[in-house]
DRENZAKE-340376 format. One record per residue (C-alpha): residue number from 1; residue in one letter; x, y, z. Coordinates in Angstrom, 3 decimals, decimal comma, always signed. Last residue first. Layout:
<atoms>
ATOM;NUM;A;X;Y;Z
...
</atoms>
This chain:
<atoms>
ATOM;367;X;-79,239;-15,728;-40,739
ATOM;366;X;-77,184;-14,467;-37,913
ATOM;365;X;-77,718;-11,912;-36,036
ATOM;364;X;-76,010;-8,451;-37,250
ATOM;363;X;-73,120;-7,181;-35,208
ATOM;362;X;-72,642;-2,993;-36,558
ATOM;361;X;-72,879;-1,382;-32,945
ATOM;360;X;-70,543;-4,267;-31,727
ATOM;359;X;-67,655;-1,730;-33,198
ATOM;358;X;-68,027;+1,282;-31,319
ATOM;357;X;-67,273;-1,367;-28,582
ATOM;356;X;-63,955;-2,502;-30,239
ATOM;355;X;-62,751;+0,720;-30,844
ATOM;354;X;-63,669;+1,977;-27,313
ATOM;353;X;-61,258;-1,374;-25,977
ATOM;352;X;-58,459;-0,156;-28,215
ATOM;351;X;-57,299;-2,579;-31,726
ATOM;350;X;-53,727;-1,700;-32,039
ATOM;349;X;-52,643;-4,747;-30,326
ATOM;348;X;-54,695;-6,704;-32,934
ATOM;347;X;-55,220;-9,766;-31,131
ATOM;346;X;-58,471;-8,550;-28,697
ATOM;345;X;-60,149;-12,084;-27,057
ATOM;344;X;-63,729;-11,620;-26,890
ATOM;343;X;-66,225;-13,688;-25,542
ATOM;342;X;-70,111;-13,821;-25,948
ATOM;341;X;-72,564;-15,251;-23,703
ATOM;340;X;-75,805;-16,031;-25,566
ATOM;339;X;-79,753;-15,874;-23,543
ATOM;338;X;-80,229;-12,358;-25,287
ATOM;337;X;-77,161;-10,394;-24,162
ATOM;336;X;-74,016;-11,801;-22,338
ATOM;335;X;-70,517;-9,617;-21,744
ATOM;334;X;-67,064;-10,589;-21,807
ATOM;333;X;-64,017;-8,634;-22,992
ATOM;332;X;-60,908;-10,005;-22,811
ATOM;331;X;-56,729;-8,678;-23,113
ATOM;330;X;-53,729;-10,387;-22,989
ATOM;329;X;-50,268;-8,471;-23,679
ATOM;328;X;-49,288;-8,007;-19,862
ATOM;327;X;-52,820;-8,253;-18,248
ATOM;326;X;-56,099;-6,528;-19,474
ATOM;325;X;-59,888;-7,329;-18,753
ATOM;324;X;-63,142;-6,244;-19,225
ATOM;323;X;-66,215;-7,222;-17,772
ATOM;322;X;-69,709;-6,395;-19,036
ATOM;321;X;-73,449;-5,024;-17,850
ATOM;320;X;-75,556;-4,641;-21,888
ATOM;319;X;-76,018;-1,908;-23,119
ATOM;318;X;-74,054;-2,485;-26,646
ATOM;317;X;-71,092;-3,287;-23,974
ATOM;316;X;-71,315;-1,611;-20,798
ATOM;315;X;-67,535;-2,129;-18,833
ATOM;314;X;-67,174;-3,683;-14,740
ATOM;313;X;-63,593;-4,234;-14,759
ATOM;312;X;-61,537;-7,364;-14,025
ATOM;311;X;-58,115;-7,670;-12,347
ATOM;310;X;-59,977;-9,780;-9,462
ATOM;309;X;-63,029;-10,757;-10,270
ATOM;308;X;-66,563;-8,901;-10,802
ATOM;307;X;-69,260;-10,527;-8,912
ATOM;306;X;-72,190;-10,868;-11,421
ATOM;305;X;-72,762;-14,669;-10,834
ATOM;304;X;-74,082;-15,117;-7,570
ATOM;303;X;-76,913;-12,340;-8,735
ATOM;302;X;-78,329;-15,725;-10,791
ATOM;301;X;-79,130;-16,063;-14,735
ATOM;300;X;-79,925;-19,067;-16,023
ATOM;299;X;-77,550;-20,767;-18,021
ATOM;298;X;-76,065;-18,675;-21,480
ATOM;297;X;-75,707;-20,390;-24,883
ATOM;296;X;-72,371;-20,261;-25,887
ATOM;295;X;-70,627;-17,677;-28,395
ATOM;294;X;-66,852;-17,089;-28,760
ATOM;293;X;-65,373;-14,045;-30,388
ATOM;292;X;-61,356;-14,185;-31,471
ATOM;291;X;-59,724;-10,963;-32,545
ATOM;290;X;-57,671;-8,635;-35,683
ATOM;289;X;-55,570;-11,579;-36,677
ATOM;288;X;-54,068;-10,045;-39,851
ATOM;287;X;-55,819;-9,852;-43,695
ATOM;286;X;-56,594;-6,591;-43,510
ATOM;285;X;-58,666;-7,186;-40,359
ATOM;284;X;-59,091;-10,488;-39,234
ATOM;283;X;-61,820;-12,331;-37,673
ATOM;282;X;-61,128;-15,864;-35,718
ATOM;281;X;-64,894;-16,948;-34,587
ATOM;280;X;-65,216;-19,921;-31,683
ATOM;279;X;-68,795;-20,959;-31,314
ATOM;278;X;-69,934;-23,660;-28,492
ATOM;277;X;-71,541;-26,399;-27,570
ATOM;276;X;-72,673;-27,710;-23,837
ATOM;275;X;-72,049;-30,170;-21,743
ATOM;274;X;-70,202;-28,610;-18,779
ATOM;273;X;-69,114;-31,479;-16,586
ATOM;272;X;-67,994;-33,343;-19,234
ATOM;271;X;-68,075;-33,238;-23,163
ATOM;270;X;-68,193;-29,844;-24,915
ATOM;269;X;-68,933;-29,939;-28,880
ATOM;268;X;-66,806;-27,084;-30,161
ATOM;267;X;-67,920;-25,719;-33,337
ATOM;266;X;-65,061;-23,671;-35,480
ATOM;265;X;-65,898;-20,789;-37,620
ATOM;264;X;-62,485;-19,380;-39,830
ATOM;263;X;-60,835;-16,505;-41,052
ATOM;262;X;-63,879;-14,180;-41,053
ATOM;261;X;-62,852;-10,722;-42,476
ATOM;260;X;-62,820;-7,184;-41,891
ATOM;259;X;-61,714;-5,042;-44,261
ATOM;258;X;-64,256;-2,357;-44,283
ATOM;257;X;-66,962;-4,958;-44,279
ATOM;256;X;-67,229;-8,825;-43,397
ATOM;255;X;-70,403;-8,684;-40,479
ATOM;254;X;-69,879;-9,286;-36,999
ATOM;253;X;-71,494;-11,913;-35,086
ATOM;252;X;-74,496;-12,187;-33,134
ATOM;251;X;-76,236;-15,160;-32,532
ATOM;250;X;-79,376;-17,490;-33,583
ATOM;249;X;-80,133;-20,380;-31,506
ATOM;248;X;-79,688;-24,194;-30,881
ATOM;247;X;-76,079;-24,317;-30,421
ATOM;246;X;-76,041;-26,834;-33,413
ATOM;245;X;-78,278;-24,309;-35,859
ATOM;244;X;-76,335;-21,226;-35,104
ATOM;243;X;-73,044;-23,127;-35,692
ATOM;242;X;-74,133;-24,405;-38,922
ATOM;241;X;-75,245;-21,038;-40,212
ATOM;240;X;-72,300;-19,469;-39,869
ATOM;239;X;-70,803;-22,199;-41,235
ATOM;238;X;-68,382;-24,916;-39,967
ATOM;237;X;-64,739;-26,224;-38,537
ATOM;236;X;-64,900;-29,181;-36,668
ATOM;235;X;-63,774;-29,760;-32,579
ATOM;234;X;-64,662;-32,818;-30,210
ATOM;233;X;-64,640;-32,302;-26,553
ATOM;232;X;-63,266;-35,992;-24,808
ATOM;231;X;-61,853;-37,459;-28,013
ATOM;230;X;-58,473;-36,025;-26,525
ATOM;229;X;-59,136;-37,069;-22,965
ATOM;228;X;-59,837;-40,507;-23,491
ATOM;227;X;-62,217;-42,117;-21,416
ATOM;226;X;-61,665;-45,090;-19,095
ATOM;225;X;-64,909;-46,428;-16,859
ATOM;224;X;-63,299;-48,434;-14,103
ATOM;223;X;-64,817;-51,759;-13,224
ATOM;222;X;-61,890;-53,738;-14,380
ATOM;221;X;-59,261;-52,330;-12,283
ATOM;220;X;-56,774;-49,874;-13,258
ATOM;219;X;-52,775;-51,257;-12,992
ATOM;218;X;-50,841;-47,837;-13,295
ATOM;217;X;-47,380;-48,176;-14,148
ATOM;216;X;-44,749;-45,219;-12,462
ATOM;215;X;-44,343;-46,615;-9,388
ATOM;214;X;-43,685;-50,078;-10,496
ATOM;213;X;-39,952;-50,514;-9,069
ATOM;212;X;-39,486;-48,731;-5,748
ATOM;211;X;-37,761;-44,736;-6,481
ATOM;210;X;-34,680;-45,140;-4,374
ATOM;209;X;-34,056;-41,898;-4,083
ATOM;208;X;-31,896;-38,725;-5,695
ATOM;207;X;-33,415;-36,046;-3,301
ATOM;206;X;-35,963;-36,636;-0,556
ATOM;205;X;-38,251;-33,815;-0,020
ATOM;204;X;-40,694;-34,036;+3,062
ATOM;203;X;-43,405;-31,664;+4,572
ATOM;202;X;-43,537;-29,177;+1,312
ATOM;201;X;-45,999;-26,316;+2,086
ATOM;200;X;-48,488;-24,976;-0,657
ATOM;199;X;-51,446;-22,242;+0,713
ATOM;198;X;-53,467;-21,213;-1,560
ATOM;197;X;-55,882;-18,024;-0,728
ATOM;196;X;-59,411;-16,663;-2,328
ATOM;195;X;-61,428;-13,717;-1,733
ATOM;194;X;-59,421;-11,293;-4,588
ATOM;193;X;-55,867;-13,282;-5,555
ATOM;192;X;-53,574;-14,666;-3,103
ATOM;191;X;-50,546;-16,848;-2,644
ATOM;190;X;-48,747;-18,356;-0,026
ATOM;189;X;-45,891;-20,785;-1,096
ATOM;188;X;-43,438;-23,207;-0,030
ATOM;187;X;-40,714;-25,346;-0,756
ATOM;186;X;-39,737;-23,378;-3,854
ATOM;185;X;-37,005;-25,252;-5,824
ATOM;184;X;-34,125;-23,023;-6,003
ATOM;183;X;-31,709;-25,948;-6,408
ATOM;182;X;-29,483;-24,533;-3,159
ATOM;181;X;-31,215;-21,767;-2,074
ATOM;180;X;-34,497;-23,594;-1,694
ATOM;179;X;-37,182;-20,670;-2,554
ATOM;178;X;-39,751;-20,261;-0,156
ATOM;177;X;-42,182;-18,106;-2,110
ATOM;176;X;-44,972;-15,021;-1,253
ATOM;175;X;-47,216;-13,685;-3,825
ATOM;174;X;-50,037;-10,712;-3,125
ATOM;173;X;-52,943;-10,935;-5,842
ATOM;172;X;-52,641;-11,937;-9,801
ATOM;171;X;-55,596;-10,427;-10,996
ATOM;170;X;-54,983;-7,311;-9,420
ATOM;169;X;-57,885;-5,673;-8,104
ATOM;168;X;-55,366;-3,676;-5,323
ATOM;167;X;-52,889;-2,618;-7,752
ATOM;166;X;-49,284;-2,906;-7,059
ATOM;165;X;-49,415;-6,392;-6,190
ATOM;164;X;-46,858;-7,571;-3,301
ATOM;163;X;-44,323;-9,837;-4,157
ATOM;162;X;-42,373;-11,626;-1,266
ATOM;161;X;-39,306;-14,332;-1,477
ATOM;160;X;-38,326;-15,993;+1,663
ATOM;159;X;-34,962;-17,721;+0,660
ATOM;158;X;-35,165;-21,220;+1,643
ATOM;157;X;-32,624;-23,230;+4,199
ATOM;156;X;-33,856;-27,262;+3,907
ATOM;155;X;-35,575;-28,925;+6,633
ATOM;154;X;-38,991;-29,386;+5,266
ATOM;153;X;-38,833;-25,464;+5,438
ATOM;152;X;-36,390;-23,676;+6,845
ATOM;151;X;-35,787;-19,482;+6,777
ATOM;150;X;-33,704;-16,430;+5,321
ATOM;149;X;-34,825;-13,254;+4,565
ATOM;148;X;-37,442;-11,326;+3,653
ATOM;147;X;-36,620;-10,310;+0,114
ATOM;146;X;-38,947;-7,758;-1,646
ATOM;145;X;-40,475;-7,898;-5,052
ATOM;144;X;-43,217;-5,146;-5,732
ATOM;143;X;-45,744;-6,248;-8,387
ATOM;142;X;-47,061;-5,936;-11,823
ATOM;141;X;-43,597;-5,607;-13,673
ATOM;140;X;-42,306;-8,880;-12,778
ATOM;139;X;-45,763;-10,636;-11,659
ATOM;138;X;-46,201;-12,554;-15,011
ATOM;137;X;-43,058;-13,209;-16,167
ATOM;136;X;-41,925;-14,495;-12,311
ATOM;135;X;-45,044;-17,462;-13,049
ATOM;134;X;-43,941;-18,494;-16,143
ATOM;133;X;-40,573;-18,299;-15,573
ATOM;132;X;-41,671;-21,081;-12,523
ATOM;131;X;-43,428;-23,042;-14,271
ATOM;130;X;-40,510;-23,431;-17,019
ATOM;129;X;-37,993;-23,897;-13,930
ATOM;128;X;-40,126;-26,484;-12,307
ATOM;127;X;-40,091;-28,534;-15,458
ATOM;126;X;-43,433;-28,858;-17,949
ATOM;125;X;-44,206;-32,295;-18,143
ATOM;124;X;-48,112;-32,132;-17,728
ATOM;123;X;-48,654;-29,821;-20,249
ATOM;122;X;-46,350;-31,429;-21,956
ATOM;121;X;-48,576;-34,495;-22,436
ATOM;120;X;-50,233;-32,804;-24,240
ATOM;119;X;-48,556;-32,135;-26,864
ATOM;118;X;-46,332;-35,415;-27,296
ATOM;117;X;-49,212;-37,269;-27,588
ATOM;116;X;-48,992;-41,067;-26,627
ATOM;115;X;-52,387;-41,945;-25,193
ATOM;114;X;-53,965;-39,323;-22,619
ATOM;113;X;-56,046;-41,195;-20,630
ATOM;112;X;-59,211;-40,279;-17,865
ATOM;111;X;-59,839;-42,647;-15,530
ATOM;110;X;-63,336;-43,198;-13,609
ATOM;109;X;-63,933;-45,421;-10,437
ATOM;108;X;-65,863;-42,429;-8,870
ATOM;107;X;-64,366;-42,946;-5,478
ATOM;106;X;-61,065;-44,345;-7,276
ATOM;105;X;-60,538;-41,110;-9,472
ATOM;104;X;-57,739;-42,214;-11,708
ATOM;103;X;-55,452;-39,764;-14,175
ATOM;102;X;-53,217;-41,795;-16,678
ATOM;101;X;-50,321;-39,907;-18,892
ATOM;100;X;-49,172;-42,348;-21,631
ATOM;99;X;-46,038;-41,866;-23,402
ATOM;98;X;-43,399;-41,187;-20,303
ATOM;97;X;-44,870;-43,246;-17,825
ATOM;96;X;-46,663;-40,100;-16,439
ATOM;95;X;-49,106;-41,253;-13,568
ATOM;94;X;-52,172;-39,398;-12,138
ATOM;93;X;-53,637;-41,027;-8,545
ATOM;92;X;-56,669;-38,901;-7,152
ATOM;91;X;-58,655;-39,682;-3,645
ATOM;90;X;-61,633;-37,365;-3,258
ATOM;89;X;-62,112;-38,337;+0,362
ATOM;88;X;-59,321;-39,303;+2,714
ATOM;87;X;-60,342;-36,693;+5,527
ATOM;86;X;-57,750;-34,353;+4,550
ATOM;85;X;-58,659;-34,473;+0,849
ATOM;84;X;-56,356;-36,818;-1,204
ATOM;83;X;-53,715;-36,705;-3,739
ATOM;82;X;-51,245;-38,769;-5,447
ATOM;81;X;-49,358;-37,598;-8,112
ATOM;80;X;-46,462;-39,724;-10,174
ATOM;79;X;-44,254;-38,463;-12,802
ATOM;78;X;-41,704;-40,068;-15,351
ATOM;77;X;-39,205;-37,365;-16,525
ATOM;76;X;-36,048;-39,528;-16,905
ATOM;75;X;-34,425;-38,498;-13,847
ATOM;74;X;-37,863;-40,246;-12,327
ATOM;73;X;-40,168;-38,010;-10,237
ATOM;72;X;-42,413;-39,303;-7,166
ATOM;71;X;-45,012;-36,958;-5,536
ATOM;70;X;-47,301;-37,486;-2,413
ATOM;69;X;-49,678;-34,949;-1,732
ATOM;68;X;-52,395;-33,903;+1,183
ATOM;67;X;-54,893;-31,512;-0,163
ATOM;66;X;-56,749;-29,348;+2,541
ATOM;65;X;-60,144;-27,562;+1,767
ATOM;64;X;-61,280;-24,389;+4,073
ATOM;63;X;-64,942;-23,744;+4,606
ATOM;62;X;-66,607;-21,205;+2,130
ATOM;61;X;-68,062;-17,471;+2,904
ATOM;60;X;-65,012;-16,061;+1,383
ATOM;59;X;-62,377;-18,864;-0,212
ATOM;58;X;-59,746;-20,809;+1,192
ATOM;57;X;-57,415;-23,443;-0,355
ATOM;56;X;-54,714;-25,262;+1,783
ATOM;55;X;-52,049;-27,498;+0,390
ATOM;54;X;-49,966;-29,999;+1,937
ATOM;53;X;-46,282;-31,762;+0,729
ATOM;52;X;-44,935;-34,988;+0,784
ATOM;51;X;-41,758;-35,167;-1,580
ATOM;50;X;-39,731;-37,514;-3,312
ATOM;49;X;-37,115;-36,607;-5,940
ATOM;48;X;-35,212;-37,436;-9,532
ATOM;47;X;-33,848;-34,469;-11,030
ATOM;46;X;-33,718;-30,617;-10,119
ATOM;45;X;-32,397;-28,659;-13,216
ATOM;44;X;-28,903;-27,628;-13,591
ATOM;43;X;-29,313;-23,549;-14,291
ATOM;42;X;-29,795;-21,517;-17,686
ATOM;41;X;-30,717;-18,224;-16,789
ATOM;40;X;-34,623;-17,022;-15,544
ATOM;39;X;-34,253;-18,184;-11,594
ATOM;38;X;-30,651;-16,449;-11,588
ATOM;37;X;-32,785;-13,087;-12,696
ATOM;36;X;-35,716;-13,776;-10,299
ATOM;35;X;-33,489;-13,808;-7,514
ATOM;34;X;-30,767;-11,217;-8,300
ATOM;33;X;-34,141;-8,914;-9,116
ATOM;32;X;-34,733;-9,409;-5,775
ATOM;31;X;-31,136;-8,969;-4,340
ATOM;30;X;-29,519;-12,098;-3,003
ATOM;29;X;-27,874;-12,702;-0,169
ATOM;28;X;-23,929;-14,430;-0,898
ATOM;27;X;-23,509;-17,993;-0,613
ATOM;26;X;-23,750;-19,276;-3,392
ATOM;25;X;-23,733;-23,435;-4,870
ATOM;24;X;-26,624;-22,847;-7,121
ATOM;23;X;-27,563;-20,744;-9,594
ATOM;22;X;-31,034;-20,525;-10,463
ATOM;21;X;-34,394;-22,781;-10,512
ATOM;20;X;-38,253;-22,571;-9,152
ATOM;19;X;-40,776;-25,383;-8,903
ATOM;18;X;-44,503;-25,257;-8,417
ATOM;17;X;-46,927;-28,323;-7,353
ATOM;16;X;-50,285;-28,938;-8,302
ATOM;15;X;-50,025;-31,136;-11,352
ATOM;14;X;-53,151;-34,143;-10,562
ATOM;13;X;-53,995;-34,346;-14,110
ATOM;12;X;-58,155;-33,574;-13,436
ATOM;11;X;-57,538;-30,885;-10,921
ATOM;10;X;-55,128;-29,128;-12,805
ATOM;9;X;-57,413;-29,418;-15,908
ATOM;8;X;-59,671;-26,847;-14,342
ATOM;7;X;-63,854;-27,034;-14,899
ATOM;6;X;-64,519;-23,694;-16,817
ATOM;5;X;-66,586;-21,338;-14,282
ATOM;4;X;-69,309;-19,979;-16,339
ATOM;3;X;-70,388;-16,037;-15,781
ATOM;2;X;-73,958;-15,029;-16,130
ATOM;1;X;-74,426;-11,285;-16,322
</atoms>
């Protein structure tokens, strides 16, 4: 089974960093769930800062990558990112000025712009805190929080905050967080998942400075190619028929009986590293989201490719080799049959993984 690896948007806006808020101003140890609980109530979030920090990614059979970074934030939300490999390559500069959120690649003298949309540009302006419920949600009843202890980093006194996953294929792997115990920012972290590691370390954190004038504005030379990020992978809503005909080849889908309906067919025209067009399908069943199937045309197929990920399961769907999986309320099926990758996401949480594959036996190909 072929599986595509989706090019990440972190990457591309330069947000790699992770911050973590609760009451401040204690002096008493914290339990666990003390932890997480003070991170999750309303606290007096971290304002303007500088900070250097260094990240280290490792993966099986792969050398190890480190990410130098150099962050300025404004009390009013304005953001600057700089990055760069170790040995200066792969330089990256992404800038909030508060409308506009600007992402340049100087080796490739490309910029990618995001022009005065509230939406997304709060994916990029998401606070530590909201990152960081995010993140506690996730692991809170999937792994085992421990304290342990007290230590510096970039000279401030962090709790040391360890989850371990109950599960050994979790998707979410082994956690550990160096939480500042004054703003509960976390200075460091170490986390896991499968073959892979990320290391995060802050070097330097200078609160409340004097942030030079011009840091957030973004002067690209003349030579840069800009594109806009929201014309970047253009979306319409079709046929059946339409869809088969722009991805170049007929598909499966599921046919409108015993009360299931199509709600809509959408064709996604894929700009960028993957090129490619693809087939989103919302069904419902009695008139309520029942699930989502998308359809791309498959690459060539490669043994690289079958490895089963962390939190995944190896399933048979319609005889075919699948994965399935389930975390909190989300829950994906994936499997690839006749040169087309299908992709499930279940809604209904009613709808069981057997129902769903008793199900395929009815998918028709298009017409």
């Amino acid at each position: 089974m072929k599986r595509t690896k989706l090019a990440g948007m972190i990457s591309t806006i330069g947000v790699i960093t992770i911050g973590l808020f609760g009451c401040s101003s204690q002096e008493n140890q914290y339990s666990p769930e003390q932890v997480i609980n003070n991170a999750l109530e309303e606290t007096t979030e971290l304002e303007a800062y500088y900070a250097e920090a260094e990240m280290t990614t490792e993966e099986k059979g792969k050398d190890p990558e480190q990410i130098l970074m150099k962050e300025w934030v404004s009390k009013e939300g304005k953001r600057r990112i700089e990055t760069v490999n170790q040995d200066g390559s792969e330089k990256s500069i992404a800038v909030n000025d508060g409308a506009n959120l600007t992402s340049y690649q100087p080796e490739t003298k490309q910029a990618f712009v995001i022009e005065d949309n509230p939406e997304l540009l709060s994916i990029n302006q998401m606070s530590p805190k909201q990152q960081a419920e995010q993140l506690l949600k996730m692991v809170q009843d999937t792994h085992d929080v421990s304290l342990g202890g007290e230590e510096e980093v970039a000279g401030r006194a962090a709790y040391h905050l360890i989850a371990k996953a109950k599960k050994d294929n979790a998707l979410i792997g082994d956690q550990e967080l160096w939480v500042d115990k004054e703003n509960w920012m976390v200075l460091k972290m170490d986390s896991r998942s499968g073959d892979s590691r990320i290391e995060m370390t802050y070097t330097e954190i200078e609160l409340d400075p004097e942030i030079p004038t011009g840091t957030f504005a973004l002067d690209l030379p003349d030579d840069v190619e800009v594109q806009d990020l929201e014309n970047m992978d253009q979306t319409r809503e079709v046929t059946l028929e339409e869809a088969a005909d722009n991805i170049g080849k007929a598909f499966l889908y599921f046919p409108e009986t015993d009360g299931l309906s199509i709600s809509r067919v959408e064709l996604l025209d894929i700009q960028g590293e993957l090129q490619r067009k693809e087939v989103n399908i919302d069904y419902e069943k009695d008139g309520l989201p029942y699930f989502t199937m998308t359809v791309f045309e498959s690459l060539e197929e490669s043994e690289e490719d079958t490895e089963v990920l962390p939190g995944e399961e190896a399933v048979t769907v319609r005889n075919q080799e699948g994965t399935y999986m389930e975390m909190n309320d989300f829950r994906s099926l994936v499997w690839q049959e006749n040169g087309s990758n299908y992709s499930i996401i279940l809604t209904d949480p009613n709808l069981t993984l057997e129902d769903f594959k008793t199900l395929t036996d009815d998918m028709l190909p298009v017409e």
